[in-house]
N, C-alpha and C positions, 0 to 999 in steps of 0.2 A: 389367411389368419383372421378369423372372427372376432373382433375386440369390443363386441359391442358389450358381453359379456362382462369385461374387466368389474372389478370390484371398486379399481380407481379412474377419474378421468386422468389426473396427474401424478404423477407421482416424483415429487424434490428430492434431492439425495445435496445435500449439504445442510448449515444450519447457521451460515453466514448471511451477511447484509446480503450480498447475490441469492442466495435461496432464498431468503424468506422475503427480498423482494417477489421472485417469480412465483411462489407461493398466494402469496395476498394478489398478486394481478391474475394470476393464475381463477382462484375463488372468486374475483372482482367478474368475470368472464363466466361464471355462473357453474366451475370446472367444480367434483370433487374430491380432494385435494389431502393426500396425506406426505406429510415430511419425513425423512425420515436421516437425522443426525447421529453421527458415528460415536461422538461423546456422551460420557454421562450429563446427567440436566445442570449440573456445578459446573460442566467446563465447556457447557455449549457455545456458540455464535464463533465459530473459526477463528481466523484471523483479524475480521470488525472486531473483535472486545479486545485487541490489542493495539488499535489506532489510538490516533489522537480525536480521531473523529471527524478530524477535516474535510472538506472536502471542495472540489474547485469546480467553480460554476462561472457561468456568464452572467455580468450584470451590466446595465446600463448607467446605476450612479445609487447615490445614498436610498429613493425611492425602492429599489430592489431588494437592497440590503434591508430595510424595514418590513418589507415582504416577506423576507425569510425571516426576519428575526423582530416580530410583532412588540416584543416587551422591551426591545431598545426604549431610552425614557430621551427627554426632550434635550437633555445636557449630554448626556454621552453621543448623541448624534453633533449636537454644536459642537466636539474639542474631536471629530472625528475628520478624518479626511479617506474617505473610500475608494476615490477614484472609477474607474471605469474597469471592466472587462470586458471587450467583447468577443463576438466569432472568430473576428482574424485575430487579435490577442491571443486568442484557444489556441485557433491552427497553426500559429506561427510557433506557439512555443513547443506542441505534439510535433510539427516537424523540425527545430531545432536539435530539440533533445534527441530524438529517434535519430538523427543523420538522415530524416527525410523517408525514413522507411515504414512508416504507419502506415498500415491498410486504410488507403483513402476513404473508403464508402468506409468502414467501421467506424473510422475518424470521426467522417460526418456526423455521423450514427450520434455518437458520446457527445461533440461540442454543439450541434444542435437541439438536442433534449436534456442536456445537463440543467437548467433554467427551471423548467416545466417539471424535470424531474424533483429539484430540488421542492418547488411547491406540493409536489403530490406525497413526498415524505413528509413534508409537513400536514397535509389531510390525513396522514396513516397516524399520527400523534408524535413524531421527531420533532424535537425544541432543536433549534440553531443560535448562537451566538456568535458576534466578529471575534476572533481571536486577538481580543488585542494582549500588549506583549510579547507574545509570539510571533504575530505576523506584522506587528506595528510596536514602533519604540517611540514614547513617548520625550516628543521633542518641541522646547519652548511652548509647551503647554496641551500640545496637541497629538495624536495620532495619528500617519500617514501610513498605511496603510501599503504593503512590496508582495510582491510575487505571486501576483492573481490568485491568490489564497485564499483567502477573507475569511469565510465561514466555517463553525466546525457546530459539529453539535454538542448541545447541553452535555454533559458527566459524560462526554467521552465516544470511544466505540462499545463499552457498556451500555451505554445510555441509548445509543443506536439501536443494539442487539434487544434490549428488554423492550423500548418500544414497540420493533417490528414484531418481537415474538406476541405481545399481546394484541396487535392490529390482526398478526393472522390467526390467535386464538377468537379472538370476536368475530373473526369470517369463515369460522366452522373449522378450519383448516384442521384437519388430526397430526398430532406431531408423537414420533417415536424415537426415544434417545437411548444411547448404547444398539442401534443399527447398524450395522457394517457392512455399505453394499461395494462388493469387489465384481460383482458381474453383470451385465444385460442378458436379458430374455430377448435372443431376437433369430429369426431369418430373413430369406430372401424379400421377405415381404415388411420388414422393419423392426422395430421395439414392442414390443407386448408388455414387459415389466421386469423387472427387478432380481436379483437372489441377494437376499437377507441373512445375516450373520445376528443371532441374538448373544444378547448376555449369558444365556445357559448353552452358547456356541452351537446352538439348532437350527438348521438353515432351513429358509422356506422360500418359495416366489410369491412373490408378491405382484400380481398383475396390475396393469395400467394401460390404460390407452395411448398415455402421453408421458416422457419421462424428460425430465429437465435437471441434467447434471450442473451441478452448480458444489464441488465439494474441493475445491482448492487447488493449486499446482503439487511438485514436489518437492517443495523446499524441507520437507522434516525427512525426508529420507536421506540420508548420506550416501548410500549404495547409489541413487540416482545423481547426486550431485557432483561426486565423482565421475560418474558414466558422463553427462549430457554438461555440467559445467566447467567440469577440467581438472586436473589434480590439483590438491589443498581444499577444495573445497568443502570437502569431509570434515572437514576442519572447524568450518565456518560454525558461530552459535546460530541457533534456531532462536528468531525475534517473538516468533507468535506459536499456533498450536502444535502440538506433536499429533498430529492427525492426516494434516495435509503433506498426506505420503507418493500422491502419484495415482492412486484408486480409479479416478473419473478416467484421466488419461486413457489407464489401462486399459480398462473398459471400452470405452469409446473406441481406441485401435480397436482390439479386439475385434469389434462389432462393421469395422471397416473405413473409421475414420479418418479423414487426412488432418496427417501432424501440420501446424503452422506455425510462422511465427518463431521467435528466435529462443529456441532451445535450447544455446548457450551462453544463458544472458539471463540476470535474473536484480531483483532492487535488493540491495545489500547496503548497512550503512554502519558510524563507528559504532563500538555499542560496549556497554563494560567489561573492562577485560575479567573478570571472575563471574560473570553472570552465569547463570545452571544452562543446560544445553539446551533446553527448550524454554518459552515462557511461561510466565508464574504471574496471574492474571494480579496479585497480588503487587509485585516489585516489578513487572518488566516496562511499567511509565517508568520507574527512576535509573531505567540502566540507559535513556537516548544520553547522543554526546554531541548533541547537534549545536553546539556552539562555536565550532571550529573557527568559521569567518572571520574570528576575532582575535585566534591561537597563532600561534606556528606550534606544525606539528612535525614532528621526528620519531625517527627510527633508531634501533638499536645501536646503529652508526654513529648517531647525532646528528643526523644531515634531515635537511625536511626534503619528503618526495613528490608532493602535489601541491598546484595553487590554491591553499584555503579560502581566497576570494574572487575563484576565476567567476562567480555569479552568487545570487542571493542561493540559501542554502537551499529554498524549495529545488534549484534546479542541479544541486549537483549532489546531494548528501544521498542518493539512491545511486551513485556508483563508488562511490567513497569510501565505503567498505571494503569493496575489490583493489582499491589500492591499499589499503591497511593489510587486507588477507598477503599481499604480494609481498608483504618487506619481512626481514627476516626473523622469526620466533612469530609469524601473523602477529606483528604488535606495535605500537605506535603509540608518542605522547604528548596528548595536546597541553602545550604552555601558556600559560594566561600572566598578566602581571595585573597588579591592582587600577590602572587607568580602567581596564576594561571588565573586570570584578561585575558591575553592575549590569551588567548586561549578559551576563547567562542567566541560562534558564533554570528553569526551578529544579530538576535531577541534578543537578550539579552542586545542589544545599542539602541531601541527603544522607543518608546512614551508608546508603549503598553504592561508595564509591572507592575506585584505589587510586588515593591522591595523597601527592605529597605535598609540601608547604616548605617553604626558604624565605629566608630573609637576605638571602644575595645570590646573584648569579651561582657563583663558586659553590656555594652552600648545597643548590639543588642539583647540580650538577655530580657534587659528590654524593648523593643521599640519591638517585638516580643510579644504581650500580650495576644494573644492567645494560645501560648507555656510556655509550666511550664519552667521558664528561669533559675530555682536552677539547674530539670535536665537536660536541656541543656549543662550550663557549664559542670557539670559533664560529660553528654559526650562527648563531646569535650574534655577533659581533660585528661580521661580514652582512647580515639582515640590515642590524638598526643604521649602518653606515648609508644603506641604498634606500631607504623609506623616504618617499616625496616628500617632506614634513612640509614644502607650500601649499600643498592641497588642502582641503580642511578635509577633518573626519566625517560621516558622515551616516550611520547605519541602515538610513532608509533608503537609502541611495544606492547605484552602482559608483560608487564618490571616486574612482579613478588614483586613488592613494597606493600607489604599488611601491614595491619593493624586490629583492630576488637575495637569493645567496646558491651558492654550488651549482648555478649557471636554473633557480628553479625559480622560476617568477612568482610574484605575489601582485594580482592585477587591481585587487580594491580594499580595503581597510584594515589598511598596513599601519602600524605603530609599533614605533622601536618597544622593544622589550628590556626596560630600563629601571621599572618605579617599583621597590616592594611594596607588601612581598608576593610571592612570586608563587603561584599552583601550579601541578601537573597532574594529569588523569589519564592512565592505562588505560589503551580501545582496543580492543579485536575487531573483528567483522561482527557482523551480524546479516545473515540473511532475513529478509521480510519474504518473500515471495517470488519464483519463478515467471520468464515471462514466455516460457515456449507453449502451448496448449495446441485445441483442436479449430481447424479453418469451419466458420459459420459463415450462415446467410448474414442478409441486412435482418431478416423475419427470426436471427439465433438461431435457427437451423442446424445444425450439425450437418457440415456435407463429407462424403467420401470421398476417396481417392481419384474419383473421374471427374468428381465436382457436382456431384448429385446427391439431393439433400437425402439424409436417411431417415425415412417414415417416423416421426413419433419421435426422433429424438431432437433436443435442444441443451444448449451451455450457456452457461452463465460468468463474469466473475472472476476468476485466476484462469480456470478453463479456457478463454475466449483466447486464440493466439493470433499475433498480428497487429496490436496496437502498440507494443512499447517495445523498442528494441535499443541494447547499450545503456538507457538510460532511465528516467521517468519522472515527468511535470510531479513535484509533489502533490497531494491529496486526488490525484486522477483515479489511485486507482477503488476509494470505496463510489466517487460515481460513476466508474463505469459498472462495479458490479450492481447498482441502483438502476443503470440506463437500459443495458443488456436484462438485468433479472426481469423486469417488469417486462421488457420484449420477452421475452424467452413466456413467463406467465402469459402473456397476451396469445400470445402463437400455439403455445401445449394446449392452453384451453379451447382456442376454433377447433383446432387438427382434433381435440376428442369428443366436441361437437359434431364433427362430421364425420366421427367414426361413430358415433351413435345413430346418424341419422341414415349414414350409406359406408357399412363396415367396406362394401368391396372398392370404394371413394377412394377411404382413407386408406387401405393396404397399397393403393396402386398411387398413393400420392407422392 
């Protein structure tokens, strides 16, 4: 196969922080470079314009964090407490969460260039800020800083998305939206390019020498989520776009790629129970319910069925969902009383929520009617009897204040639920994103079924399988698609480099 020909050196097929990473690295590589996003230009950048933006990096200490976040001012530094991140911080908590089953060398891959990655987003024009609030509760004056979190970027994963699109506008890059690529151009001898789906539903190939799938998991397809996560899962809301349908996957098999990575396993977390089935780039910040650690939360029974403080939320609200999907009507409701009022988060002072409000146990209980409200009280009852009350509270902390009721423990910031008045807020599930994809090199590669890389192709992003399995460090996953994109760019553009220089090279690489 001749590629010297191609029209493209690369060619991106997504339009998320992973693609238009590998895009701008891609052109940085001297590649050229057209994208091509399945969206219209109003509901571009995938599943990034539905973060928070976070994102989790290795730091050394407040020096770091200044690094990334230049316009920190001299006082917000003084009342801050950053602490430290480092390597083995990363690895420990990527093999915590995972039950130890993250592909080492990809591991590496991500907690090794998370750092460097985060500064060269910042070269591309990404503003960073410390999350504080969110990732730090402001205590006796100061902010300490929990769950190797820290930094998120300026206005969001909007803010992400608009940056990286104008970094790769300024570096030539051509970008086409309402694209629908469901197929690879490929034989025995690798990827050639593209098949194109336009607006006027006219399909055409679109050639390349290098082609870097970076276009999400399948978490918007129900038919797949059924098949690969289990029954109910069909069920689950869709967090982010209706896009990320399974397309890359496809493809990729197709084309002879090996599946990796846990396919029946995917980041799910509480999310409003009346939210629309997909995201609405509009309302889907004010449907999180990430406040739980501070709730008990219960099921239609009245009974709670998970430890709300087995750890800070970065480490557990990505499977948290799949317990909410499991209880019965998928539905569950987090209880707050006024002690703790002050410490949710801001979706939880919105338009868009279904919450109730009492003025006494008995009161919410009855106004609750879809909850058996005899055993509610009782749990509740059976709860604030068991709550350490010698320990002190402590939100930045893993503060060791437990509690339990119907034999379900509550390991840290436990407080009887006693003080009106008293909220409750309907959750469903919510799916964010799938974690099964296709097995790559360390160089993004895309290999096949024998373990041999396939010419010309590379992933990025949701695609990449073998990093998170059961569970996932919060904000890991927009930098892996930052750490992987930029490899995945680096790698498509040598590989179409030296299909220009020695077509019969690159067929037989």
């Amino acid at each position: 196969m001749d590629r010297s020909g191609s029209a493209w050196d690369v060619v991106v097929v997504g339009g998320g922080n992973a693609a238009l990473c590998a895009a701008i690295s891609a052109a940085d590589g001297g590649a050229r470079v057209l994208l091509l996003e399945r969206s219209p230009v109003e509901q571009r950048g995938g599943n990034s314009c539905y973060t928070d933006g976070l994102m989790r990096t290795v730091y050394e200490g407040a020096d770091d964090i200044r690094a990334f976040c230049p316009d920190l001012t001299d006082a917000e530094m003084e009342i801050s407490d950053f602490g430290r991140y480092t390597e083995e911080d990363f690895f420990d908590d990527m093999g915590r969460i995972t039950q130890y089953r993250t592909d080492p060398d990809l591991c590496e891959l991500l907690v090794k260039n998370s750092r460097d990655t985060i500064l060269w987003l910042r070269g591309q024009g990404v503003r960073f800020f410390p999350n504080f609030g969110r990732q730090a509760y402001k205590v006796d004056g100061r902010f300490k800083f929990w769950g190797g979190a820290t930094i998120a970027v300026s206005s969001g994963g909007p803010g992400l998305v608009d940056s990286l699109f104008a970094a790769a506008e300024r570096k030539g890059v051509a970008i086409r939206y309402e694209a629908w690529v469901r197929e690879l151009v490929h034989d025995e001898n690798g990827i050639s390019g593209v098949v194109v789906t336009g607006p006027d539903r006219k399909r055409e190939i679109v050639p390349g020498s290098a082609v870097v799938l970076a276009c999400g998991g399948f978490e918007a397809n129900a038919e797949w989520r059924a098949k690969y996560l289990g029954p109910g899962w069909d069920l689950a809301k869709v967090r982010g776009t209706r896009f990320n349908t399974g397309d890359g996957l496809a493809m990729a098999i197709a084309a002879g790629a090996q599946p990796h990575g846990h396919w029946s396993g995917c980041h799910a977390v509480s999310w409003e129970r009346n939210a629309e089935d997909f995201g609405e780039l509009a309302l889907t910040p004010q449907y999180q319910r990430h406040s739980y650690p501070f709730c008990i939360m219960v099921n239609r029974d009245g009974r709670r069925f998970v430890d709300e403080g087995a750890d800070f939320r970065n480490y557990t609200y990505a499977k948290y969902g799949q317990a909410v999907l499991q209880q019965p009507g998928q539905l569950a409701w987090q209880i707050f009383d006024s002690k703790v009022a002050h410490l949710l988060r801001d979706e939880y002072r919105t338009r868009h929520v279904s919450k109730v409000t009492a003025s006494s146990l008995e009161e919410l209980a009855s106004r609750l009617d879809e909850v058996d409200g005899r055993q509610l009280l009782q749990t509740i009852e059976e709860f604030n009897a068991s709550v350490a009350a010698d320990v002190p509270f402590d939100p930045n902390i893993r503060d060791g204040r437990s509690a339990s009721s119907g034999g379900v423990p509550r390991s840290n910031w436990a407080n009887p639920v006693d003080t009106p008045p008293f909220e409750a807020y309907a959750v469903t599930c919510g799916v964010t994103f799938t974690f099964g994809g296709v097995r790559v090199s360390t160089g993004a590669e895309v290999l096949d079924t024998g373990g041999s890389a396939i010419p010309g192709l590379f992933a990025a992003g949701e695609m990449v399988g073998g990093l998170f399995y059961f569970n996932y460090p919060g904000a890991t996953g927009l930098t892996s698609g930052s750490v992987f994109g930029r490899i995945a760019g680096e790698g498509a553009a040598a590989f179409a480099a030296a299909a220009r220089s020695d077509p019969a090279h690159a067929s037989a690489a």
